[in-house]
N, C-alpha and C positions, 0 to 999 in steps of 0.2 A: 677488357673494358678499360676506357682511358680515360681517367679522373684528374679533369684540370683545372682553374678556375674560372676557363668559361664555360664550363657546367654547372662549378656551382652557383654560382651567381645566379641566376633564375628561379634556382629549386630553392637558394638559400631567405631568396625573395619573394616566394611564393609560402615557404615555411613560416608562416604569419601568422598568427591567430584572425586577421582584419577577412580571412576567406572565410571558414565556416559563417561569418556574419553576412557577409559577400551574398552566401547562397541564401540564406535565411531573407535577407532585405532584398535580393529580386525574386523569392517566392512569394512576399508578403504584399508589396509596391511594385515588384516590375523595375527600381531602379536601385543604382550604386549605393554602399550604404554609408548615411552622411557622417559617419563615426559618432553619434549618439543617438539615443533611444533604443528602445522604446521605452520611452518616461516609465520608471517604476519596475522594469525588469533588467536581468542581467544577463547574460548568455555564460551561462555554466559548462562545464566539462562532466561530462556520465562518469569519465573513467580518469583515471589520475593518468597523467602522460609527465610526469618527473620524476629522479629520481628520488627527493627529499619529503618525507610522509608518505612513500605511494603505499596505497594497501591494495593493491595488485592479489597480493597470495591471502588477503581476504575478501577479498570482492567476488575474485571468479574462482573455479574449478581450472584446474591444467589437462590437457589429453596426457594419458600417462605417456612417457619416452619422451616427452617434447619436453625441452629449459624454458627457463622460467627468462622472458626480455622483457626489456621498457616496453611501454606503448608508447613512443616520444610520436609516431605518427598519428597516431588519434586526437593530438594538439589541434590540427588542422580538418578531422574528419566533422561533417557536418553529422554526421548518427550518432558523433559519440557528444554532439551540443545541446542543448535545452534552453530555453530562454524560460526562466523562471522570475514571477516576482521577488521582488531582492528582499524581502523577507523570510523566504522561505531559504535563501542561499545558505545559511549557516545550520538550519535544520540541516539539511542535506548534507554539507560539509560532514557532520558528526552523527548524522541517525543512518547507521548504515542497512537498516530496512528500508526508510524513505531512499537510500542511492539504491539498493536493490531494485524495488520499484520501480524508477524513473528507468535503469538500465532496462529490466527486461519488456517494460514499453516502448522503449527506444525500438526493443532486437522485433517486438509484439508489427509496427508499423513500419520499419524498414528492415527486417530480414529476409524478405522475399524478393527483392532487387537490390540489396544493399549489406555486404553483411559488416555489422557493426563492430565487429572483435575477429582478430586474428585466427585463423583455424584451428588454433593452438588450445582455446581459451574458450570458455562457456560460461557464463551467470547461472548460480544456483539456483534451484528452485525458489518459489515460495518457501519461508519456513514453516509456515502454515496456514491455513485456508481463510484466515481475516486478512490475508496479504494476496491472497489471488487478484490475478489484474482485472476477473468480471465483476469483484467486490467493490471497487470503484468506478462513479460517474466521472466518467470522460469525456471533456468535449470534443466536438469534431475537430480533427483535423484542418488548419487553416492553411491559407497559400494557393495558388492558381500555379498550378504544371506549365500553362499556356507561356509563364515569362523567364522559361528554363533557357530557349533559344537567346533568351537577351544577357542571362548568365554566361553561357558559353559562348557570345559573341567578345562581351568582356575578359572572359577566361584569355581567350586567344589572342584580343587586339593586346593583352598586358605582357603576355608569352610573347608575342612578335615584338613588344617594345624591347623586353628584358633581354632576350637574343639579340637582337639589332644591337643592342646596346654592347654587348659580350662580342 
């Protein structure tokens, strides 16, 4: 494998936080996202992806035999983002039943074509049955599937920039 800088260059400029938002604002609008909003919300991380504070080796379960890595690529993964009212961001920060939650709805809505965590790694259960996820009113799901083709039109037209450019 030949690792040189015009590799990295594209993946280093893809490696962005502006993409999980990317997919978020063409499921919601259909278009690019204009680097602010949605008024009142913020777009969180389920899972710590740094290494400073991360509570990794308490958030999830490990497979036994597997080491314990960053999750530096769940930075960028859209399963591991939440757009949350920005009120509730510092709950979540520090109630780590509310990050439980949020995680294993995340794995609850996209683990069946998405898997949200490394093969390595698995979210605990509930720790007990006032935390089950049928115990909360959930709204529906929002977003139109239909404007996925205009995300990965953009996906591409920005990859053929970033290569042209390398």
């Amino acid at each position: 494998m030949r690792i040189g800088t015009e590799f990295c260059r594209p993946s280093l400029a893809l490696d962005d936080n502006d993409y999980p938002k990317q997919v978020w604002s063409f499921m919601l609008t259909g278009r690019k996202f204009p680097k602010h909003g949605p008024e009142g919300y913020a777009l969180a991380h389920l899972a710590d992806h740094k290494a400073h504070k991360n509570r990794a080796r308490d958030d999830f379960d490990t497979v036994e035999g597997q080491h314990e890595s960053m999750l530096h690529g769940l930075y960028t993964s859209p399963t591991n983002t939440v757009y949350l009212p920005v009120a509730t961001i510092k709950p979540t920060d520090f109630g780590p039943l509310l990050r439980n939650l949020l995680k294993r709805r995340a794995a609850d809505l996209y683990g069946t074509f998405s898997a949200p965590l490394p093969p390595w790694l698995s979210i605990p259960a509930a720790p007990d049955s006032d935390w089950d996820l049928d115990r909360f009113d959930w709204p529906e799901p929002v977003g139109d599937p239909a404007w996925i083709p205009a995300f990965l039109k953009f996906r591409r037209d920005r990859m053929e920039e970033l290569i042209g450019r390398a």
